[in-house]
C-alpha positions as CSV (number, residue, x, y, z in Angstrom):
1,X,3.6,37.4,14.7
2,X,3.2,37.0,18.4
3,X,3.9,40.2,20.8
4,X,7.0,39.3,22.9
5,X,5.6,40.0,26.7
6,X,7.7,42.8,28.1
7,X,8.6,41.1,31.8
8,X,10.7,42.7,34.2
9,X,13.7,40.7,35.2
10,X,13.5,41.9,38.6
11,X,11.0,39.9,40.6
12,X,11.0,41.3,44.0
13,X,12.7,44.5,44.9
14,X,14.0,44.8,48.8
15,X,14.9,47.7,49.2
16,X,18.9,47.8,47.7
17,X,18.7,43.6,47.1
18,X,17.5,42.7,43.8
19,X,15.7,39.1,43.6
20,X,15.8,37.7,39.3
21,X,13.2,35.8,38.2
22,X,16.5,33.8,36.9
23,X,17.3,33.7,39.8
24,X,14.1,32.1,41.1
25,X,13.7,29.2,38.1
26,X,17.2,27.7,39.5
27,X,15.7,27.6,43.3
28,X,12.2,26.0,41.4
29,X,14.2,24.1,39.1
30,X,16.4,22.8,42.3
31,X,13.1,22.3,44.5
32,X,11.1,20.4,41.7
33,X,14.4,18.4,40.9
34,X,14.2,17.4,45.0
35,X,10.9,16.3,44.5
36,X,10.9,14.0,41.8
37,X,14.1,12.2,43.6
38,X,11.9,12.2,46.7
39,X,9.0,10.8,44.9
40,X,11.7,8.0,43.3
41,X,13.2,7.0,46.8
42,X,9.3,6.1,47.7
43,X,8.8,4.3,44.9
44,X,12.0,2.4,43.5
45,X,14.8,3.6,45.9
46,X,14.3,3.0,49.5
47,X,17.7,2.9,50.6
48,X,17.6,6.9,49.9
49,X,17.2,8.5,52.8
50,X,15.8,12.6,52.4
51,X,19.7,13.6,53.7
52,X,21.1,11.6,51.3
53,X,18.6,13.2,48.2
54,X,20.5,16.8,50.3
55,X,24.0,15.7,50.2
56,X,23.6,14.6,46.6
57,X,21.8,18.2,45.5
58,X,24.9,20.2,47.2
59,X,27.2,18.3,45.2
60,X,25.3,18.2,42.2
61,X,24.6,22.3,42.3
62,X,28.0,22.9,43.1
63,X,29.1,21.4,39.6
64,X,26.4,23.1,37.6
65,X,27.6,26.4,39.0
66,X,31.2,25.7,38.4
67,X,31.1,23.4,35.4
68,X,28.4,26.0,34.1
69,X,30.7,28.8,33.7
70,X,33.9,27.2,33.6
71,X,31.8,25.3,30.4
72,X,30.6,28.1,28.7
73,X,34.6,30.0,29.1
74,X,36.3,27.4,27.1
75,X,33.7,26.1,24.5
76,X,32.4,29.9,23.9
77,X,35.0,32.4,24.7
78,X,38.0,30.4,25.3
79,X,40.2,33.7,25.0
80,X,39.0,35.1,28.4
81,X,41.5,32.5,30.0
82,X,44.4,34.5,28.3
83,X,42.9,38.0,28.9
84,X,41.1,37.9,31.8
85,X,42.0,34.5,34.0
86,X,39.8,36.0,37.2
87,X,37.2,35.5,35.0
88,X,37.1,31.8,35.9
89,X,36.2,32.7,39.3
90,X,33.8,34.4,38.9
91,X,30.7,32.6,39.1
92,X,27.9,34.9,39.6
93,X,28.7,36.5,36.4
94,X,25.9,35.8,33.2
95,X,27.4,32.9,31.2
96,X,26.4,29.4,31.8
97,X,26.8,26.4,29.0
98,X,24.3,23.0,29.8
99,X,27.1,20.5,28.7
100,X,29.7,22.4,30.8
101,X,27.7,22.3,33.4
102,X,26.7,18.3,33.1
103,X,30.4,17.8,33.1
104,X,31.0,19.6,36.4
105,X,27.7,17.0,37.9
106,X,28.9,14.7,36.6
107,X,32.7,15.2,38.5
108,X,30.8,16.4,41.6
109,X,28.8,13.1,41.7
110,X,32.4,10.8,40.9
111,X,33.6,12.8,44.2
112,X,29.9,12.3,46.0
113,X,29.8,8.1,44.8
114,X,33.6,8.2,46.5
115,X,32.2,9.5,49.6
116,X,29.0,7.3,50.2
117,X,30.3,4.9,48.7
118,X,27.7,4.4,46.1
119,X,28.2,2.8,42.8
120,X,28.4,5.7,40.1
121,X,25.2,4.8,37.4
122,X,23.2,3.8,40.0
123,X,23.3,7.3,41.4
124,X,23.5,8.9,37.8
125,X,20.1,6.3,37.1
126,X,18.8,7.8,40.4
127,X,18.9,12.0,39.5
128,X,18.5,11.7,35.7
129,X,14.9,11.6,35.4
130,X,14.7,15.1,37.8
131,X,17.2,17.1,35.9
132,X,14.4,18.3,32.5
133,X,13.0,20.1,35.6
134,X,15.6,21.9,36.3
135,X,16.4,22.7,32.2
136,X,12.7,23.4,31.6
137,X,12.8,26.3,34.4
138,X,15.9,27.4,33.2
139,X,14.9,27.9,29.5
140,X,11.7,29.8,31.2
141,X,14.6,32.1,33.0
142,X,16.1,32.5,29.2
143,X,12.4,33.7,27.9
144,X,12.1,36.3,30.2
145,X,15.5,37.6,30.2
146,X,14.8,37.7,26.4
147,X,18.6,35.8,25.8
148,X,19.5,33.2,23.4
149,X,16.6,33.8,21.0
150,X,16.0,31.8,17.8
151,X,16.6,32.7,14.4
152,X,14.6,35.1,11.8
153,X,11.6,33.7,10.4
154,X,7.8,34.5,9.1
155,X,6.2,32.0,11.6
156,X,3.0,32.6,12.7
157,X,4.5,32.6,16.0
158,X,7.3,34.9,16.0
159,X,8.7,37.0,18.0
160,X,10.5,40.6,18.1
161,X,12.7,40.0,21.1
162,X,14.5,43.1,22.7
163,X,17.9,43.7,22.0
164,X,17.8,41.2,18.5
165,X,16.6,43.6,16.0
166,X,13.4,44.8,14.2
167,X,13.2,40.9,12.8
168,X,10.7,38.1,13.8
169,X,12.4,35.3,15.6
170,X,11.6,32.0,16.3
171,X,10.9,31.4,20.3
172,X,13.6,28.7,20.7
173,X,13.9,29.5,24.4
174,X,10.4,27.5,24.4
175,X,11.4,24.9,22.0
176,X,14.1,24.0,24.5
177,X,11.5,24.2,27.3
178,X,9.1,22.3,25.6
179,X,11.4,19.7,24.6
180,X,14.5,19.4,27.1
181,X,12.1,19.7,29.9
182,X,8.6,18.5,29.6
183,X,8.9,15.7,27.0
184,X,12.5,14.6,28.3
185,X,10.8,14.9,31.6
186,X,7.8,12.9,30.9
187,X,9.9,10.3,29.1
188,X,12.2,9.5,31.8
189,X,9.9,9.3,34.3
190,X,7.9,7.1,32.1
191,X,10.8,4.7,31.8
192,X,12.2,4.9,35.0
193,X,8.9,4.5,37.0
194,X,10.0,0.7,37.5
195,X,13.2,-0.6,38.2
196,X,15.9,-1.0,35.2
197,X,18.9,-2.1,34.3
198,X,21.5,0.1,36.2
199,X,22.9,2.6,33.6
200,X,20.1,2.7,31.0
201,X,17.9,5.5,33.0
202,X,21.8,7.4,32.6
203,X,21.9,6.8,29.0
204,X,18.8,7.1,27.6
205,X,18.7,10.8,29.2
206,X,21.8,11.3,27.5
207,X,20.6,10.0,24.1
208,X,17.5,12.4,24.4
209,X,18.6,15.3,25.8
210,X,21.7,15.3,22.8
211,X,19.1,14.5,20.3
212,X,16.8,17.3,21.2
213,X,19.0,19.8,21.8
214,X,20.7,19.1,18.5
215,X,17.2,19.7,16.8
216,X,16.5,22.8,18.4
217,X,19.6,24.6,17.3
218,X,18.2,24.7,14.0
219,X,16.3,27.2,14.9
220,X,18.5,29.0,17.9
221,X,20.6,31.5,16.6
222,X,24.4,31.0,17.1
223,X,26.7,32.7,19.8
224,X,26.9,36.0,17.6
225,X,30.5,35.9,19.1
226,X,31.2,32.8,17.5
227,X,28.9,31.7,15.0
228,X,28.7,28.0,13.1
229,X,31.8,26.3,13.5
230,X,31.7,23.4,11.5
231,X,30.7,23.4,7.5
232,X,28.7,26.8,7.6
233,X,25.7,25.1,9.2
234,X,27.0,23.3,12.8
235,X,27.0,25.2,15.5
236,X,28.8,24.4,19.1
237,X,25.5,23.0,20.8
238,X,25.3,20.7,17.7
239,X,28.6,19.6,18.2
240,X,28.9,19.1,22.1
241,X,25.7,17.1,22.0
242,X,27.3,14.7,18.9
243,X,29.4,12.8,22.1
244,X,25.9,12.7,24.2
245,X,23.8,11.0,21.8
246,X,26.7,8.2,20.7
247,X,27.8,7.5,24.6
248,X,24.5,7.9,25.6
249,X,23.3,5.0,22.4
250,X,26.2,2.9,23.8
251,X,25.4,3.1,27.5
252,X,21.5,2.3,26.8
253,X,22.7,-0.5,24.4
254,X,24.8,-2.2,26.7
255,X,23.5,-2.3,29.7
């Protein structure tokens, strides 16, 4: 069993302002995100201007903070619309759900495509292969906030996480990392390092992000809230990424 390394949440203290290090893997996640796309528009993309790669981002981070927690309210604690509606609003509160969030992106980048005029997968083709950075930094923001841990086992690699119990746990937080970011982000890149067929860069990140995440929550432990919700063994990660992996086959397949 591994010792779980006791960081403080806090990474800079200004006097009364508090700076997270969750805080700071979204502003990494954001600025490696900014790079990739930059490193893209050189390569495959001229027409992308560093502005456009901007406007793009503020839409984009505008849905993961609104489709984020709007997300996680009505797949996870749907009942907080009936007792607490404010709730909705607000957005700085903990609570964040990936495929709520890639809903809201994917609305914020309908309303950007509307505005630039830009066709809709070849914007989607354009951003997918820099969003693992963005999950990868994220699931390092879960580690050390010592959230969503993974279920009990004997593992060599186990973990007692604060707040879980006296109980080894698996370290799914780096499962996720390890898988959702780096490989997804290695693969992507891979395929999208020479021009494609518009729309298969979109799918194929949906087809592997589903897939992975679906294996991972083998070994994440369910919303304790709301356990499995489908034949004693599904739980709502499982099922949201169902819908990614078959539109995400049918995209790739047919374009």
């Amino acid at each position: 069993m591994l010792t779980y390394p006791d960081i403080n949440p806090i990474a800079l203290q200004l006097g009364p302002v508090s700076i997270y290090w969750y805080g700071v893997m979204y502003l990494l996640g954001f600025l490696g995100a900014y790079g990739i796309c930059y490193h893209h528009r050189l390569k495959t993309n001229p027409t992308w201007k560093p502005d456009d790669i901007i406007d793009l981002f503020f839409y984009a981070s505008l849905g993961v903070i609104f489709g984020g927690t709007w997300g996680y309210l009505a797949f996870y604690e749907p009942q907080i619309f009936l007792t607490d509606p404010l709730r909705a609003l607000r957005f700085w509160e903990p609570g964040r759900s990936f495929h709520g969030g890639l809903v809201g992106v994917l609305c914020a980048i309908l309303m950007y495509c509307k505005a630039q005029q830009r066709q809709f997968f070849a914007v989607t083709d354009f951003i997918a292969p820099a969003i693992p950075v963005g999950l990868a930094t994220g699931r390092l923001g879960n580690f050390i906030n010592a959230e969503l841990w993974g279920r009990v086992t004997d593992a060599p690699w186990a973990m007692v996480f604060p707040g879980a119990g006296i109980l080894p746990r698996h370290p799914s937080q780096l499962y996720e990392f390890a898988l959702e970011g780096i490989v997804l982000l290695i693969l992507l890149n891979w395929y999208a390092a020479k021009p494609k067929p518009i729309g298969t860069v979109s799918g194929l990140f949906l087809l592997g992000y589903g897939l992975m995440r679906f294996i991972v929550e083998f070994y994440r432990e369910p919303d304790l809230h709301q356990g499995f919700v489908m034949l004693n063994w599904l739980t709502m990660g499982q099922l949201l990424s169902i819908p990614m992996v078959v539109f995400g086959l049918i995209i790739f397949l047919r374009r």
